[in-house]
N, C-alpha and C positions, 0 to 999 in steps of 0.2 A: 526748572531746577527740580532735580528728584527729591520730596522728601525724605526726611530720615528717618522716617517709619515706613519706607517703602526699601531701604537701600537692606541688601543683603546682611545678612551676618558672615564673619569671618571668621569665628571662630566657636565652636562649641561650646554647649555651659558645661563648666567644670564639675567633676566630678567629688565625691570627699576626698581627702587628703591620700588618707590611705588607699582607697581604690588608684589612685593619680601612681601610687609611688609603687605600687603592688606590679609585682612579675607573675604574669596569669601562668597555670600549669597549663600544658601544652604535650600533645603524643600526637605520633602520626597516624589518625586513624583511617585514610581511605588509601582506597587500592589493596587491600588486602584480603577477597574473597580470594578464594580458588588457589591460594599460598599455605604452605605448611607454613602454620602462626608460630612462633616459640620466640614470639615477643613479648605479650601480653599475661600469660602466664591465666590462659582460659581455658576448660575443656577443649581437648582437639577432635573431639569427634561426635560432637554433638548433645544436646538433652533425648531423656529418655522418651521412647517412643507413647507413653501416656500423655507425656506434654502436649507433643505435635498434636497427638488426637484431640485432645481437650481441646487444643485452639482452634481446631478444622472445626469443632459440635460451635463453636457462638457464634452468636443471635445477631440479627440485624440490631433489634431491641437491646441487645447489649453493648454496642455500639454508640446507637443513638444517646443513651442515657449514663451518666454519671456513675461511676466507677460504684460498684459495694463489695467492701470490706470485712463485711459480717460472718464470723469464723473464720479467718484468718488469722491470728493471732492464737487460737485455742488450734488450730493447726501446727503453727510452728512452734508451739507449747508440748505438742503431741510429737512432736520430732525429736526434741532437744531431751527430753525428758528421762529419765533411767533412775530404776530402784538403787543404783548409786549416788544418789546426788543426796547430798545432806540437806539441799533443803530444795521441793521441787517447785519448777518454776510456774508461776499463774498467766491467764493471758494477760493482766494488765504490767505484767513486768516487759511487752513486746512493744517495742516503738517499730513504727512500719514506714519504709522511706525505700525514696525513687533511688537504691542502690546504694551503698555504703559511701558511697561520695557525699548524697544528701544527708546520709547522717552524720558523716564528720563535719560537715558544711554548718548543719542546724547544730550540735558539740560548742561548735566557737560561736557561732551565733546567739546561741542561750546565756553560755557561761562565760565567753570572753569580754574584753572589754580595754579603751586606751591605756596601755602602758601597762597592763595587767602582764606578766609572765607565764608563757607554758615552759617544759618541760620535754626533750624527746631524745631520739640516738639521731648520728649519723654515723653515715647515712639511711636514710629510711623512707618512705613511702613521700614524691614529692608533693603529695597535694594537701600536706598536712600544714605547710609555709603558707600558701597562698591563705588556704582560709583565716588562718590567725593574724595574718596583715591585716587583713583587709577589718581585722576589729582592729586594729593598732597594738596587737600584742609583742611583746618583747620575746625573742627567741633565745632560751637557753639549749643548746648543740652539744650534747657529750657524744665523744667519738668511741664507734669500738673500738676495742684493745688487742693490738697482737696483727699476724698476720692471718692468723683463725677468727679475726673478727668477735670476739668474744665480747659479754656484755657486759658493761662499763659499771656495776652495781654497785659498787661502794662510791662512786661519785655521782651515782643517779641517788642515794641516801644522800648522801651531805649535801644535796642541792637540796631536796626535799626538807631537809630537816633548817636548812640557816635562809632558805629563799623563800620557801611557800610560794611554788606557784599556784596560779589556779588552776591548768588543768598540765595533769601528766600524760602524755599518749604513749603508748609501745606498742609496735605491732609486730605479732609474737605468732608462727615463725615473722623473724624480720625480712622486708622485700627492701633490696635485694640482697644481703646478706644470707638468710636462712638461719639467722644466730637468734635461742630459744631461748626463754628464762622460764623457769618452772614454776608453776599455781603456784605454789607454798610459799617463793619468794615473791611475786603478785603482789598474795593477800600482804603480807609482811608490809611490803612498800603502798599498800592503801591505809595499811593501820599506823603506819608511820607517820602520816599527813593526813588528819580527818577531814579536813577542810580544801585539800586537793581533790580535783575530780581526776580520777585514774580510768584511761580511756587503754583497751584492750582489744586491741584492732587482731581478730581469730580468722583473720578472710581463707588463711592455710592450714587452719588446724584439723582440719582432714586428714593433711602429711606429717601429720605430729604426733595427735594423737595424746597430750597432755590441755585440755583446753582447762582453763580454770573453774566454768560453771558448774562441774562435780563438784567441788570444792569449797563454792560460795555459800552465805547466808545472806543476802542483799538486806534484809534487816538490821544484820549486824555490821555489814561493810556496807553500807549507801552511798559512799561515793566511789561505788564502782562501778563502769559503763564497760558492756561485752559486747561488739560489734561482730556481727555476720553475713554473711553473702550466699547466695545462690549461684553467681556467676562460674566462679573458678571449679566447684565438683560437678554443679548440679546441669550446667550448659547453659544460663539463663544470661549471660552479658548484654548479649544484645535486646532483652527485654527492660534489663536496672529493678533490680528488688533486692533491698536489703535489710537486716534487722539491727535495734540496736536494744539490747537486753540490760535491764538492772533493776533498783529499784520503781517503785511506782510514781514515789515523788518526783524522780529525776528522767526517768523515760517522759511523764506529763511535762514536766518544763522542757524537756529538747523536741518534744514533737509540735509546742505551744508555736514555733515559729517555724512552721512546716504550709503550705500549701493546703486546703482543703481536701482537693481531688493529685493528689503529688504520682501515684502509681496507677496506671491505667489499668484497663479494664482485660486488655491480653495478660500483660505481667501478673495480675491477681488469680485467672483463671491458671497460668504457668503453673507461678506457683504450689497453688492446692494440688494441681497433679505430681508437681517433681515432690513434693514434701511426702506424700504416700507409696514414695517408690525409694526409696531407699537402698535397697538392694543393687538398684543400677548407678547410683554412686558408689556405694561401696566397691561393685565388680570394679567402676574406672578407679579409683584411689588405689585398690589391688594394683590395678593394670601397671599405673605411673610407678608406684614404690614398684614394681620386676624392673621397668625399665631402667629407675633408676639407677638401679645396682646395676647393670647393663654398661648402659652408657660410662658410669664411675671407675669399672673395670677397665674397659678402654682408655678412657685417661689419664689412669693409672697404669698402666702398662705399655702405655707410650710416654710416658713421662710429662704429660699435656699439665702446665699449671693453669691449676681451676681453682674454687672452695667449693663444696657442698654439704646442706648442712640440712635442714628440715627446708619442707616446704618444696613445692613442683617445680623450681628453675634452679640453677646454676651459674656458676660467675666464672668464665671463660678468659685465658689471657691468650691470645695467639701466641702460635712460636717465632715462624718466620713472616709473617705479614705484620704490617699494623691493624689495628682492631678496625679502623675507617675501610680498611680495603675488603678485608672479609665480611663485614658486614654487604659491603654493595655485591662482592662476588657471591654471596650466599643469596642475597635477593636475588640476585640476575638467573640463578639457579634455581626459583622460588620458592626461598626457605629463608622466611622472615626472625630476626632477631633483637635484641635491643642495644644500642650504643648506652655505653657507660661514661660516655666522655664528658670530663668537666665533673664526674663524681666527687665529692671528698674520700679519700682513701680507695677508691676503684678504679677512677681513671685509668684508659687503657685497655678495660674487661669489655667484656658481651654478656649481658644476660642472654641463658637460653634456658627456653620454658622447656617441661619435659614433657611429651607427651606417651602414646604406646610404645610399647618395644619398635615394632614394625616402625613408626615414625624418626624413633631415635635411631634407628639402624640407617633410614635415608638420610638424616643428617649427620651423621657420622662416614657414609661413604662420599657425601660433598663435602665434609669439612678437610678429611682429608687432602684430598686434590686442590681445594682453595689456599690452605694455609702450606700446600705444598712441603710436605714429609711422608716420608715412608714407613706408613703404620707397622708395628709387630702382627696387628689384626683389626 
């Protein structure tokens, strides 16, 4: 007879509660080399050519040995920084994380907690649900307003003022809307709740162009956290490097539950080269803004219902197909995009990322013939 210290298990050990009941985020990310991307909403044409060199010059020894850090943070201090800024930033105001995921990730990890309350729009960036599950936090969802998506502020205040959550996020431009709220009202709603941590997800503010850190004094507002990315201007996605910017007190407690070694040893050399080159974001952010206005003209002059608002993508509604069909007929074409399906208030749309003229002009002559109408041009 088998023991029953030898008889199999049948079942897994259980997880916590909330991990158990938690809907993991989820994107399709493979099979997509070698397709025009205008899903993800990432550089479509690459980081700048100091990157790639930087990466081709390291060391076997840089390899072997654990990641260093050391200026890096006085680097992306030396980026952000401008004789505009009321009050300029230091390196220890820079929390340094494996891509703005880990920082929103360590965000609810530091500051969330059972049955604690956040604060957000919808719809908005999905990977901001999972993480505050998975502490047990309670979601409050204010919807944008309108068929302009417009941002919901006098019910993002009365939540603020009669709920107190713990932490507020907005991510500004909003993904997928592209619906902006201006620094001025920001600060407003961080000084309205001093005891809410106000999380300011800037991953687009390249295509904006009103970011709040001109505007901050992180001594006098401390619970405000400024989130940024390398990915979406800089080309770095496929490396994950992100910052997440405030005060001293509160970047130290969001990075306390961080990984020792969390960003490798390519990503940090990335990096120091893309943060010194600046110019060649700027040229792509030029490039996206002509296109945009581009592509906007066309679907306005075909009478194409879309929204467009800040930020490098768009909210696409087909005419004559449904959104499932164009999206496969658009890959089959290989010209990837995102389904909206099952959105709150989107349902139906496509995001598409913007990339060069040249690029939106190829998907503009396959959107045509997919969705099957007779452009004016």
């Amino acid at each position: 007879m088998e023991s029953s210290k030898n008889k199999p298990l049948n079942k897994i050990p259980p997880a916590r509660l909330e991990v158990e009941q938690m809907t993991p985020y989820s994107a399709p990310l493979e099979g997509r080399r070698d397709l025009l991307r205008l899903d993800f909403n990432e550089n479509t044409i690459g980081p700048s050519p100091k990157v790639l060199n930087a990466i081709k010059k390291i060391t076997s020894e840089q390899i072997s040995i654990y990641p260093e850090y050391l200026g890096l943070q006085k680097a992306v201090v030396n980026n952000l920084n401008s004789p505009y800024f009321v009050s300029l930033l230091k390196p220890n105001q820079i929390g340094l994380f494996n891509g703005v995921d880990s920082a929103i990730h360590s965000i609810f990890y530091a500051y969330g907690d059972r049955n604690k309350q956040y604060l957000t729009t919808l719809p908005t960036f999905g990977y901001y649900k999972p993480c505050a599950s998975m502490q047990g936090m309670k979601a409050i969802e204010i919807s944008y307003e309108g068929s302009d998506f417009k941002f919901p502020l006098q019910a993002i205040r009365n939540s603020l003022i009669k709920l107190k959550p713990t932490i507020l996020i907005i991510c500004n431009p909003n993904n997928p809307t592209g619906t902006t709220l201006s620094a001025t009202k920001i600060l407003e709603l961080a000084h309205l709740s001093p005891k809410t941590l106000v999380v300011v997800d800037e991953l687009y503010e390249a295509f904006l162009g009103d970011s709040v850190l001109p505007v901050v004094d992180f001594r006098k507002t401390p619970n405000l956290v400024v989130l940024r990315s390398l990915s979406k201007t800089s080309g770095l996605a496929g490396l994950r490097i992100g910052f997440a910017i405030g005060h001293p007190g509160v970047i130290d407690r969001i990075t306390r539950v961080t990984g020792p070694y969390d960003i490798n040893s390519f990503a940090v050399t990335a990096a120091f080269a893309a943060l010194t080159d600046q110019e060649y974001v700027d040229n792509y952010v030029a490039e996206v803004l002509q296109a945009r206005i581009w592509i906007q003209k066309r679907l306005c002059a075909n009478k194409v219902r879309h929204h467009m608002d800040a930020g490098n993508y768009f909210l696409l509604w087909p005419t004559h197909q449904s959104h499932n069909d164009v999206e496969t007929s658009l890959k089959s074409a290989g010209i990837l995009v995102r389904n909206m399906k099952n959105k709150p208030l989107i349902h139906g749309s496509l995001r598409v990322s913007i990339g060069t003229t040249l690029q939106m002009k190829s998907f503009w002559e396959t959107y045509k013939n997919v969705d099957k109408f007779k452009a004016l041009n």
